[in-house]
PDB file of N, H, CA, C and O in Angstrom:
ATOM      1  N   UNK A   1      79.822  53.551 104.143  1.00  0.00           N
ATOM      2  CA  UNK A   1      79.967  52.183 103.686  1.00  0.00           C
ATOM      3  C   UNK A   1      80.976  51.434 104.578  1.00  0.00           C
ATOM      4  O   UNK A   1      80.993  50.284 105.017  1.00  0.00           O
ATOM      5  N   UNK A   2      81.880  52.572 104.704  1.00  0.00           N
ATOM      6  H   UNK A   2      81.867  53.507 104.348  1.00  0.00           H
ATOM      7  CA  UNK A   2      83.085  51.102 105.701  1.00  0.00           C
ATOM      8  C   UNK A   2      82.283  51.261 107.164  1.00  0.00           C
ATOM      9  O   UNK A   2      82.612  50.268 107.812  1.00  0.00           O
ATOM     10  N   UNK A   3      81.399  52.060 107.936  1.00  0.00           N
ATOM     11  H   UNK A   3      81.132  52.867 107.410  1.00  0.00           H
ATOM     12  CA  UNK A   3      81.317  51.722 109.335  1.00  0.00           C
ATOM     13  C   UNK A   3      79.908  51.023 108.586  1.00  0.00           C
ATOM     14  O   UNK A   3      79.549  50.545 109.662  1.00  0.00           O
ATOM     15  N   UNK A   4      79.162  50.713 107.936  1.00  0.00           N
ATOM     16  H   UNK A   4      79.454  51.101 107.062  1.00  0.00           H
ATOM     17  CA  UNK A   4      78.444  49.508 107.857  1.00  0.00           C
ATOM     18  C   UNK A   4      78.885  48.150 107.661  1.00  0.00           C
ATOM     19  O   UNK A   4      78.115  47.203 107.819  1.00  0.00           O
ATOM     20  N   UNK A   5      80.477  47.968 107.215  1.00  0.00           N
ATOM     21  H   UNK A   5      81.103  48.738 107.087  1.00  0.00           H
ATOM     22  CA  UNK A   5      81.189  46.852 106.872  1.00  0.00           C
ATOM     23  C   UNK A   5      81.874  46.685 108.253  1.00  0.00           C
ATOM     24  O   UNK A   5      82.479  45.678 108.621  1.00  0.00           O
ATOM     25  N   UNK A   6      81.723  47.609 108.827  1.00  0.00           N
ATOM     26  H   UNK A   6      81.231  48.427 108.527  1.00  0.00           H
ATOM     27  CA  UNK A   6      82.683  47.304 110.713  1.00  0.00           C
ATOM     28  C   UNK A   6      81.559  46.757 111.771  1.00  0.00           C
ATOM     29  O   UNK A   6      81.743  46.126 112.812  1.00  0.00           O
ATOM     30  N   UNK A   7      80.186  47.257 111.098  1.00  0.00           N
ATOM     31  H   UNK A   7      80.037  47.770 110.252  1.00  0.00           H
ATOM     32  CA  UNK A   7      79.377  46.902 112.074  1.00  0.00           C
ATOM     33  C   UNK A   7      79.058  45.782 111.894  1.00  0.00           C
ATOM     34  O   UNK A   7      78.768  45.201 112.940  1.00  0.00           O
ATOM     35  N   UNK A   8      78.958  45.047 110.768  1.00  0.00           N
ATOM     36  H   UNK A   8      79.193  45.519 109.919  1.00  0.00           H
ATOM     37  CA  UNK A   8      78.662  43.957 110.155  1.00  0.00           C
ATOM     38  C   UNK A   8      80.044  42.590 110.571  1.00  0.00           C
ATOM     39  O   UNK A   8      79.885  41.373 110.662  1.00  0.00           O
ATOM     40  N   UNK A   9      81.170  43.312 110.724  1.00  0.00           N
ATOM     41  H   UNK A   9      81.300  44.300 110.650  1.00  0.00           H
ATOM     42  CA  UNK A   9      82.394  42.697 110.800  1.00  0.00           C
ATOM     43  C   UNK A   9      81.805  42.236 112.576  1.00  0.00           C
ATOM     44  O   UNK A   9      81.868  41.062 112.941  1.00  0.00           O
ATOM     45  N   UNK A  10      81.266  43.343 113.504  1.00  0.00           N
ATOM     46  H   UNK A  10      81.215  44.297 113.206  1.00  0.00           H
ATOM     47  CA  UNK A  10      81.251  43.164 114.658  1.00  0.00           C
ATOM     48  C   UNK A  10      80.375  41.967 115.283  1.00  0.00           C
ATOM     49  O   UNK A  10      80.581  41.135 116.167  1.00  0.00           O
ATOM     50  N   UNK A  11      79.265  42.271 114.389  1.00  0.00           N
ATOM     51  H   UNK A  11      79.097  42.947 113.671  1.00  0.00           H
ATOM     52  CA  UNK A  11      78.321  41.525 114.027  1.00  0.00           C
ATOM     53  C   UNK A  11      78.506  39.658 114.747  1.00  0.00           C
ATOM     54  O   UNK A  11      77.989  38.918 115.583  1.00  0.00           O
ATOM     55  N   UNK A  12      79.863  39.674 113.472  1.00  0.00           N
ATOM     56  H   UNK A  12      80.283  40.275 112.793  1.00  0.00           H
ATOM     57  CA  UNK A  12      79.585  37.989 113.470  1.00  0.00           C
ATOM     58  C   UNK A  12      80.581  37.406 114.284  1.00  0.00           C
ATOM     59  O   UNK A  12      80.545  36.255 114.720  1.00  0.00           O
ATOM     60  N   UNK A  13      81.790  38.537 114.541  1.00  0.00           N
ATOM     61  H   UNK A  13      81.820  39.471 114.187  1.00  0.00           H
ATOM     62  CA  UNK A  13      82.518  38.266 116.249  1.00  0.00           C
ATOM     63  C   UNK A  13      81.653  38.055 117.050  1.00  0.00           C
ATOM     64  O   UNK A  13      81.586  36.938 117.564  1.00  0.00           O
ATOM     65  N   UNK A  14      80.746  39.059 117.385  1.00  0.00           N
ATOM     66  H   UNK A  14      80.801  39.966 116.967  1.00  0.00           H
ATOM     67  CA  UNK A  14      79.583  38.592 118.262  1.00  0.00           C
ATOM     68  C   UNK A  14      79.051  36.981 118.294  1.00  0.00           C
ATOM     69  O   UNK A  14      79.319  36.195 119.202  1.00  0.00           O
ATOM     70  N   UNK A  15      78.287  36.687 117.168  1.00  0.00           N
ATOM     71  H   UNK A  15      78.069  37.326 116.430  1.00  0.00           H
ATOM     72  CA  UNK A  15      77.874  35.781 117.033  1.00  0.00           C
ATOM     73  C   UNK A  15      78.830  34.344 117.265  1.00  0.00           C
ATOM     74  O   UNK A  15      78.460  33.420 117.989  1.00  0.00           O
ATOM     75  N   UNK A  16      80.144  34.359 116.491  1.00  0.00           N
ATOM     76  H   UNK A  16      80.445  35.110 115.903  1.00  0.00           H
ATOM     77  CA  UNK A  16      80.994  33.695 116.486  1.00  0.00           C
ATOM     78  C   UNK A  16      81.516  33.118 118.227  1.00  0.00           C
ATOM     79  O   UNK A  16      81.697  31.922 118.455  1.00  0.00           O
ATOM     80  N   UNK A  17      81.694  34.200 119.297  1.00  0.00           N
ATOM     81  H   UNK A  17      81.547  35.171 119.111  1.00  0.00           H
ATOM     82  CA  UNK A  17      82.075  33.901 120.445  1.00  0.00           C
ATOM     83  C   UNK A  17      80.495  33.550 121.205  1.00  0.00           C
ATOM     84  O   UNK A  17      80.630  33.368 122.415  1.00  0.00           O
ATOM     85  N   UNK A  18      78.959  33.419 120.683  1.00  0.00           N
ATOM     86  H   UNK A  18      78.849  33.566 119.700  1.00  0.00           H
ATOM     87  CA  UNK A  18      78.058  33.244 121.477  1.00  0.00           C
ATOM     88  C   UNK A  18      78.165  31.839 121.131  1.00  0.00           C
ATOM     89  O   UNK A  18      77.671  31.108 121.989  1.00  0.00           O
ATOM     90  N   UNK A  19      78.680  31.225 120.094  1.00  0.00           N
ATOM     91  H   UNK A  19      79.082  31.819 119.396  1.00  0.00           H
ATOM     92  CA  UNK A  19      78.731  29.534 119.335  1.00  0.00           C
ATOM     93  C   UNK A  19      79.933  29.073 119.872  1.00  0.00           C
ATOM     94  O   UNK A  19      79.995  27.878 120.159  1.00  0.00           O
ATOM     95  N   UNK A  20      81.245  30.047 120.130  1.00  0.00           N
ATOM     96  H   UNK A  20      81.195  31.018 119.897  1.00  0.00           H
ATOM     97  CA  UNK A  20      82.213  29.229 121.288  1.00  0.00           C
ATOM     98  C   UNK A  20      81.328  29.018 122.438  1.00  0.00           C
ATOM     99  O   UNK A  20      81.029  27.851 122.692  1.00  0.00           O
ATOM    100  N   UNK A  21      80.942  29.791 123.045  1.00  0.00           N
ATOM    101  H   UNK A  21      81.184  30.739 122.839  1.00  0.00           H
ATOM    102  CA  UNK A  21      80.382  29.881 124.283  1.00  0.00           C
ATOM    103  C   UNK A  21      79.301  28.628 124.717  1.00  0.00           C
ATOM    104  O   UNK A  21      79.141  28.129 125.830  1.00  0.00           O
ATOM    105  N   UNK A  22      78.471  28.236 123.148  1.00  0.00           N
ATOM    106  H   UNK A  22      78.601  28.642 122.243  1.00  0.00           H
ATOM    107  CA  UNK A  22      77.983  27.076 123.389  1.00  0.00           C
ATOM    108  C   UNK A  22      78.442  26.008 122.925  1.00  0.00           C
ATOM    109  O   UNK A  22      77.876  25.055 123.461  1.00  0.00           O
ATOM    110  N   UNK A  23      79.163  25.715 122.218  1.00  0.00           N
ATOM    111  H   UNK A  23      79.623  26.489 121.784  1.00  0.00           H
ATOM    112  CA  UNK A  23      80.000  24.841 121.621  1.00  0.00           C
ATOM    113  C   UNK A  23      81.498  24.081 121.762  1.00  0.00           C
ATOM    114  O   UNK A  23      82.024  22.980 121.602  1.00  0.00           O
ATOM    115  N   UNK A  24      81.771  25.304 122.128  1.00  0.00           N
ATOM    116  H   UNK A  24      81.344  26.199 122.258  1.00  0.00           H
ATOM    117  CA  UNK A  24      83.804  25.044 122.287  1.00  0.00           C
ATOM    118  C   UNK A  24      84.146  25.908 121.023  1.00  0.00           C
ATOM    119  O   UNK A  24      83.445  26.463 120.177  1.00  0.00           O
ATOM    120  N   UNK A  25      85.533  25.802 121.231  1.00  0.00           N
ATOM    121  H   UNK A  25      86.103  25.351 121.919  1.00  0.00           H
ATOM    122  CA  UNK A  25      86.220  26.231 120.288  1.00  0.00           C
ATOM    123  C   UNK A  25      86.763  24.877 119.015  1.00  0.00           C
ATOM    124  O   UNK A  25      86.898  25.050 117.804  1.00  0.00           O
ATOM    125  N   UNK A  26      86.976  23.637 119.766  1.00  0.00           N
ATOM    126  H   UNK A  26      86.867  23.497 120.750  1.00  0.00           H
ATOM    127  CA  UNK A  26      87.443  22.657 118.932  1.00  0.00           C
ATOM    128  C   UNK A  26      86.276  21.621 119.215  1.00  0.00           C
ATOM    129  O   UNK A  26      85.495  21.337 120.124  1.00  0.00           O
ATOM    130  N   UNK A  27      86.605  21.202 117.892  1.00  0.00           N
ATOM    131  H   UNK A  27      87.240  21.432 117.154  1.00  0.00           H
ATOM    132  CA  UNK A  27      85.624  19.719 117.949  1.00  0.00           C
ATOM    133  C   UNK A  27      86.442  18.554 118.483  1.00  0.00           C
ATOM    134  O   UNK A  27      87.475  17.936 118.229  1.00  0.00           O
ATOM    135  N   UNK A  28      85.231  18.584 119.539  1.00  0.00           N
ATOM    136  H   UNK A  28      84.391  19.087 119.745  1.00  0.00           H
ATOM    137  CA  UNK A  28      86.052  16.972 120.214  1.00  0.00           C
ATOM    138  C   UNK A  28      85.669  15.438 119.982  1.00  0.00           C
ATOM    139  O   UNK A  28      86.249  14.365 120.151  1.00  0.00           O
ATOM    140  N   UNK A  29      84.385  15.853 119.504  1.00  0.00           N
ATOM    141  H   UNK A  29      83.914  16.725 119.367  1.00  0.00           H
ATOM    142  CA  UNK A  29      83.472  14.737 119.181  1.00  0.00           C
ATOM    143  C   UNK A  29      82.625  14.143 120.602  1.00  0.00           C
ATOM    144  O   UNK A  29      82.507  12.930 120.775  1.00  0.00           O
ATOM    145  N   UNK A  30      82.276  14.765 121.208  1.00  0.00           N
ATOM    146  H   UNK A  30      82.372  15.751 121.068  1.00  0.00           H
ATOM    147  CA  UNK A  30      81.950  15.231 122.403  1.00  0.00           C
ATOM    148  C   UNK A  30      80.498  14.541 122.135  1.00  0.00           C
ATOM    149  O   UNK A  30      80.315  13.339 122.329  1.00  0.00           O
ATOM    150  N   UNK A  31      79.880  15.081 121.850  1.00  0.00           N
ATOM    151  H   UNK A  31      80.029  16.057 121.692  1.00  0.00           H
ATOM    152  CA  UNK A  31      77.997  15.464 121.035  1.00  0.00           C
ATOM    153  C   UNK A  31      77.763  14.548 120.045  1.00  0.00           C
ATOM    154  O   UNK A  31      78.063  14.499 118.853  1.00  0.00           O
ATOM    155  N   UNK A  32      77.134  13.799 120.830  1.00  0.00           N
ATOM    156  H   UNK A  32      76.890  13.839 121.799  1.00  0.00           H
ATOM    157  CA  UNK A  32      76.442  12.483 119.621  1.00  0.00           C
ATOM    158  C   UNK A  32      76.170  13.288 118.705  1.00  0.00           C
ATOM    159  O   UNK A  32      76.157  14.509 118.861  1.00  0.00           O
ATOM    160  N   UNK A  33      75.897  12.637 117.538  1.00  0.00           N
ATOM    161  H   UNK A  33      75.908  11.645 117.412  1.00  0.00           H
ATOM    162  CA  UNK A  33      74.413  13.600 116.181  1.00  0.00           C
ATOM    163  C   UNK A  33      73.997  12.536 114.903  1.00  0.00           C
ATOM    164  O   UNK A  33      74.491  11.790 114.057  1.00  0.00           O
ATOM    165  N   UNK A  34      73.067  12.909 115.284  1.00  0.00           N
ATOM    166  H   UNK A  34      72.665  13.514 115.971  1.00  0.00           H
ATOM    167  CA  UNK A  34      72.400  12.253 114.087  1.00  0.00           C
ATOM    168  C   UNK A  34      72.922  11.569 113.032  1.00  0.00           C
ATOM    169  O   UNK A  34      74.079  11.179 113.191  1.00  0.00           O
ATOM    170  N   UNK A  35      72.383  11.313 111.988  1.00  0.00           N
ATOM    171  H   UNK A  35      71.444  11.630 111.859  1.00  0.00           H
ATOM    172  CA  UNK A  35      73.054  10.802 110.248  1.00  0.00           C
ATOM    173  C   UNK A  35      72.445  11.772 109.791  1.00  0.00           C
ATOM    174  O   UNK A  35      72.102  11.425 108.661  1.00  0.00           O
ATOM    175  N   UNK A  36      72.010  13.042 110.030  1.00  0.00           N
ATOM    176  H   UNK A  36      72.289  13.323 110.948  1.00  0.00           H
ATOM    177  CA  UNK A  36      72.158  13.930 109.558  1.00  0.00           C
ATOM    178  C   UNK A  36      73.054  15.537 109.992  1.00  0.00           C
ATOM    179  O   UNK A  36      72.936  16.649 109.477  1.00  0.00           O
ATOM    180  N   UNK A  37      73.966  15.052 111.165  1.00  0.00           N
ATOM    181  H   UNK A  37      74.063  14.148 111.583  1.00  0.00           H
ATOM    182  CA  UNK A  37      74.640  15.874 111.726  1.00  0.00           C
ATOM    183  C   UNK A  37      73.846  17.111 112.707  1.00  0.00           C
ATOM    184  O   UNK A  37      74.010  18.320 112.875  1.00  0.00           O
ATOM    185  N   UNK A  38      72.981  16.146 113.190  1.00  0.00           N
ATOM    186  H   UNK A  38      72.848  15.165 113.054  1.00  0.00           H
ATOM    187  CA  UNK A  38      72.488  16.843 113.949  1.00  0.00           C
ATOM    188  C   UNK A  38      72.546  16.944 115.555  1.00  0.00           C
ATOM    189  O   UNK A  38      71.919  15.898 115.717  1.00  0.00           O
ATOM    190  N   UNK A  39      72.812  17.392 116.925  1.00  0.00           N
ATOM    191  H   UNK A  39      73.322  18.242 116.793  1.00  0.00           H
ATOM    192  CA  UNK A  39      72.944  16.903 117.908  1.00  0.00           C
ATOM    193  C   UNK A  39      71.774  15.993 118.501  1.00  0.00           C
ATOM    194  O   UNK A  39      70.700  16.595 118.520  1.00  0.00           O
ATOM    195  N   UNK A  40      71.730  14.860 118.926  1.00  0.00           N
ATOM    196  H   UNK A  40      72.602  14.371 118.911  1.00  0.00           H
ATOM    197  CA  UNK A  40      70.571  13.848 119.360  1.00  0.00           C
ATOM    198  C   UNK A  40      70.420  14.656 121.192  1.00  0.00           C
ATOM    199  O   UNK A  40      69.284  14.961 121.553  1.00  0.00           O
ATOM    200  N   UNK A  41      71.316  14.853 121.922  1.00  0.00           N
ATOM    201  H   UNK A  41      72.239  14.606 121.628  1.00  0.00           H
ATOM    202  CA  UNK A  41      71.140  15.434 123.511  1.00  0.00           C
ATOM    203  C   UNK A  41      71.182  16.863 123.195  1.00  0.00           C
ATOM    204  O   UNK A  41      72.300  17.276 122.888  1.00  0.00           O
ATOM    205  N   UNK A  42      70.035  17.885 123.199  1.00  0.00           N
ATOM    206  H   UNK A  42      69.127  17.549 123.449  1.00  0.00           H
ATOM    207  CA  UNK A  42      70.917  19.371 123.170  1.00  0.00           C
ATOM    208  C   UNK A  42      70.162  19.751 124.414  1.00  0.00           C
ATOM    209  O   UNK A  42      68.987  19.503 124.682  1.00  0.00           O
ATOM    210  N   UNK A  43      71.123  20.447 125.172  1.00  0.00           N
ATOM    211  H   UNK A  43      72.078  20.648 124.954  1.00  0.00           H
ATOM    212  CA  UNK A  43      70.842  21.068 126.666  1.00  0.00           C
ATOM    213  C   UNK A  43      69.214  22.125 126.856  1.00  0.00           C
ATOM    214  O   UNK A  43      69.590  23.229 127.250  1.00  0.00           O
ATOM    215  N   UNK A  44      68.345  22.121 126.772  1.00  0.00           N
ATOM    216  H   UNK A  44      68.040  21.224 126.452  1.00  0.00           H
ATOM    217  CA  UNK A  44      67.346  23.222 127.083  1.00  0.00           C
ATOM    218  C   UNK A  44      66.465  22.758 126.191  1.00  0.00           C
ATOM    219  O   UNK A  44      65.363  23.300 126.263  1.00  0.00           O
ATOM    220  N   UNK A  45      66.626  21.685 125.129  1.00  0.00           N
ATOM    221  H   UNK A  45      67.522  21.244 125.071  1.00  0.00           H
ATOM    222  CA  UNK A  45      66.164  21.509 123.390  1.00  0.00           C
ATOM    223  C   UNK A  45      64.701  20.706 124.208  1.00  0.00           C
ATOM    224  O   UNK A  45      64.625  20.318 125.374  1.00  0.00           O
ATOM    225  N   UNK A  46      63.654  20.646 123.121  1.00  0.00           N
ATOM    226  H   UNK A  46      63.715  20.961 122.174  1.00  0.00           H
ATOM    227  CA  UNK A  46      62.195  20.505 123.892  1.00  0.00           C
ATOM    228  C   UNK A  46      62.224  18.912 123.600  1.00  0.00           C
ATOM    229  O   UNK A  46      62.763  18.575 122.545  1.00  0.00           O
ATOM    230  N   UNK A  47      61.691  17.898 124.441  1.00  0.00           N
ATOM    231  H   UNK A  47      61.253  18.171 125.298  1.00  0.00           H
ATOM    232  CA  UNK A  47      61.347  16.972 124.608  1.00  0.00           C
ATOM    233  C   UNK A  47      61.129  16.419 123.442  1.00  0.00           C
ATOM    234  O   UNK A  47      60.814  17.158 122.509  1.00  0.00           O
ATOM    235  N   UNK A  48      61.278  14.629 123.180  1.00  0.00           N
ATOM    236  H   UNK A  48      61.534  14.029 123.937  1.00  0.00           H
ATOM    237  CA  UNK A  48      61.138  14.085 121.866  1.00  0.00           C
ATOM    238  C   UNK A  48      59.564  13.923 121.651  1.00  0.00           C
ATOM    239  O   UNK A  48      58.824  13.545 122.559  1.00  0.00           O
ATOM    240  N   UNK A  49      59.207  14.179 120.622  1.00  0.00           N
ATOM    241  H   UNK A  49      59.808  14.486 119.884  1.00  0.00           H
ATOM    242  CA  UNK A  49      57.758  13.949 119.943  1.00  0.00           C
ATOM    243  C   UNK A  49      57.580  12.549 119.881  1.00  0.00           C
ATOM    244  O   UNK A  49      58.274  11.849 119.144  1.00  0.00           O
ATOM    245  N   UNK A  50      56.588  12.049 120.696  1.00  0.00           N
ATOM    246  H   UNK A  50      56.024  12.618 121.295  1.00  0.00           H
ATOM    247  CA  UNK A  50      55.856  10.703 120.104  1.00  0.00           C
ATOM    248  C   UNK A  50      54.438   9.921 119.525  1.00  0.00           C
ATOM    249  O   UNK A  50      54.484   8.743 119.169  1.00  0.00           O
TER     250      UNK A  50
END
């Protein structure tokens, strides 16, 4: 039970530094977004539907 709670712990470090990595660490207000908090420019994101 605890090395499933370490792997799980590792888990979201992982995850956590792949969202610095795309994000930052602080919000700068950098990234337009939506009125629904969404980003309007995202880097690789697929073309707008018309």
């Amino acid at each position: 039970m605890v090395k499933r709670g370490e792997a799980r712990a590792q888990v979201i470090r992982e995850q956590q530094d792949e969202l610095i990595k795309r994000w930052g660490l602080k919000v700068t207000g950098e990234v337009r977004l939506d009125e629904h908090g969404f980003p309007l420019d995202q880097a690789g994101g697929s073309p707008d539907k018309k």
